[in-house]
Structure formats: structure tokens, C-alpha cells
C-alpha positions, 0 to 999 in steps of 0.5 A: 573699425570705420565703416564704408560709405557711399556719397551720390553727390546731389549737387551733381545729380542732374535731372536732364529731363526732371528738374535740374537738381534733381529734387525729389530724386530717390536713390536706393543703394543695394548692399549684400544684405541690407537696402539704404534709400533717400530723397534729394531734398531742398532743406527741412526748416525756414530758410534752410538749405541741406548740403546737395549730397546724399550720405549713405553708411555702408558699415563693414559692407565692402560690395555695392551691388547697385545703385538706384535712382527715380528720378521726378520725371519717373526714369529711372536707372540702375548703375552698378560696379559703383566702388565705396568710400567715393563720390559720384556723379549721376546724371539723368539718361546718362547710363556712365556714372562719373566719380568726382572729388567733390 
């Protein structure tokens, strides 16, 4: 069985008040009945650039209660109603978060 899964597109987490790409963003995913978190991040070696999205493997979890994000500036939102297996984009002091295909 392929589990869900869940993408916050980094590339489109836009800090409007932190820095544009929201490095240092940590988001927190809150499933029925465990808790995922990750840091957007600029690479982690000598000219090395991760992909600006952040994965998240839900498992046989079809509910994703909420979704958490910290951003640099200390904002911070909750965005609920999220659907899995979709990318999102979240946007600081935007309280709408927008599904993209990429």
C-alpha cells in the first residue's frame, strides 16, 4: 500500500515579513496521531542547493488536522482543512493557503 503524503512547497513559501524564502520557516504537520516538523533549509554540503520543498510522508494517515508554520520574523499561522497528496502554497500573513501543481 502507498502511503499519503504531504508537500509545503518551500519554493513558494513566501516570508512577506521574513526573508523571502522563508529560510529558517519551521512547519509542523499534525496528523491524527503522530507530529511531523522540518526547516526550510538553503542546502546541507559545499555548493549545495536542496530542492525548495518540503516532503512530508503521511503513512496510511488520511486527516491532516493542521499545519504549522514559524516563520524567521516568529509569526506564526496554523492553516487547516489542508487535503493530502497536494502541494501548497503558504504565504506569510496570507491566512489562504493556495494549491499549486508545482
Amino acid at each position: 500500500m502507498i502511503g499519503t503524503w504531504q508537500i509545503v512547497n518551500a519554493k513558494q513559501l513566501v516570508g512577506s515579513v521574513s526573508e523571502r524564502d522563508a529560510i529558517g520557516a519551521r512547519v509542523t504537520v499534525e496528523l491524527e496521531s503522530m507530529t511531523l516538523m522540518q526547516t526550510v533549509q538553503t542546502g546541507d554540503g559545499y555548493l549545495v542547493k536542496n530542492e525548495p520543498a518540503l516532503f512530508f510522508g503521511l503513512g496510511s494517515s488520511r486527516l491532516i488536522r493542521s499545519v504549522h508554520v514559524r516563520w524567521p520574523s516568529g509569526n506564526e499561522q496554523t492553516y487547516e482543512n489542508l487535503s493530502p497528496n497536494q502541494r501548497w502554497l503558504l504565504t506569510e500573513s496570507d491566512p489562504i493557503p493556495w494549491p499549486t501543481t508545482k
